[in-house]
Every structure is written in structure tokens, then in C-alpha cells.
N, C-alpha and C positions, 0 to 999 in steps of 0.2 A: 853868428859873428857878433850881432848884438849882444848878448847874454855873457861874453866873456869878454867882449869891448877890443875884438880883432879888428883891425884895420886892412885895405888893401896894401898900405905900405906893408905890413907885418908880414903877407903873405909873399909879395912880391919878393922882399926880403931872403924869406924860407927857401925861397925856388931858386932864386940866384945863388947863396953863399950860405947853403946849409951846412951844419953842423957837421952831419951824419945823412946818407939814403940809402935807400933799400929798394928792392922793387918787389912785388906780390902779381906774379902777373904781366899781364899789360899795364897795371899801374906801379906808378913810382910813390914812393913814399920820401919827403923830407923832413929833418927834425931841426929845430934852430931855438938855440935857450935865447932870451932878450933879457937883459940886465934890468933889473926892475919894472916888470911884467909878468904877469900871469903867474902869479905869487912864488916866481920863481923856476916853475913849471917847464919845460920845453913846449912848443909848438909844434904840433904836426899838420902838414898838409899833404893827401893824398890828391895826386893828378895827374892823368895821361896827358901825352903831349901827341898830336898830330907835323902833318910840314910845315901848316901856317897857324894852328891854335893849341892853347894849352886851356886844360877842361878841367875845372877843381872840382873836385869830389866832395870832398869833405874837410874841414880845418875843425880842430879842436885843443888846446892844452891836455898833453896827458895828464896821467894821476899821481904817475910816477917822477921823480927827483932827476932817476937814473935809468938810462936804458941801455938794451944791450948792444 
């Protein structure tokens, strides 16, 4: 999260009023583009959710502009 200067706002963000989700699995995947952020990039956050927690996986900007 450091190396790309993700915040927990950014993520909480993703999870709330994603763009776009998918799921892989047990996990969910969200994607959320931010208006001058992450050179434009979308966000992704991969995270299961439990009844009382939700468990991040992993957060990264894709590479990609555009996904499908």
C-alpha cells in the first residue's frame, strides 16, 4: 500500500461503491477508477467477507486503463 500511496480510505472506498466485481472463488474481487489517482489506473481489491469480517487480500492498481 505504501509503494503506490493506497490509503484505507481508497480501499474502504472500492468495497463500498465499486465500479465493477467479480468473484474468483470464495473471493470477491472489486475494481474502482479514482479521479486523479494512480496515474489513472483502476484499483483493485481482492477480499473475502465473513458474518462479522471482511479479510483483504491483496490491493493493487492494475496495468491496465480498461478491463473487461
Amino acid at each position: 500500500m505504501k509503494l503506490y500511496g493506497i490509503t484505507l480510505d481508497d480501499i474502504s472506498a472500492s468495497i463500498l461503491a465499486p465500479d465493477t466485481t467479480q468473484s474468483e472463488g470464495s473471493k470477491l474481487v472489486a475494481l474502482r477508477k479514482f479521479r486523479n489517482k494512480f496515474s489513472g489506473y483502476p484499483l483493485k481489491v481482492v477480499y473475502e467477507e465473513s458474518a462479522e469480517d471482511v479479510l483483504i487480500i491483496t490491493v493493487c492498481p492494475l496495468k491496465k486503463k480498461v478491463w473487461r
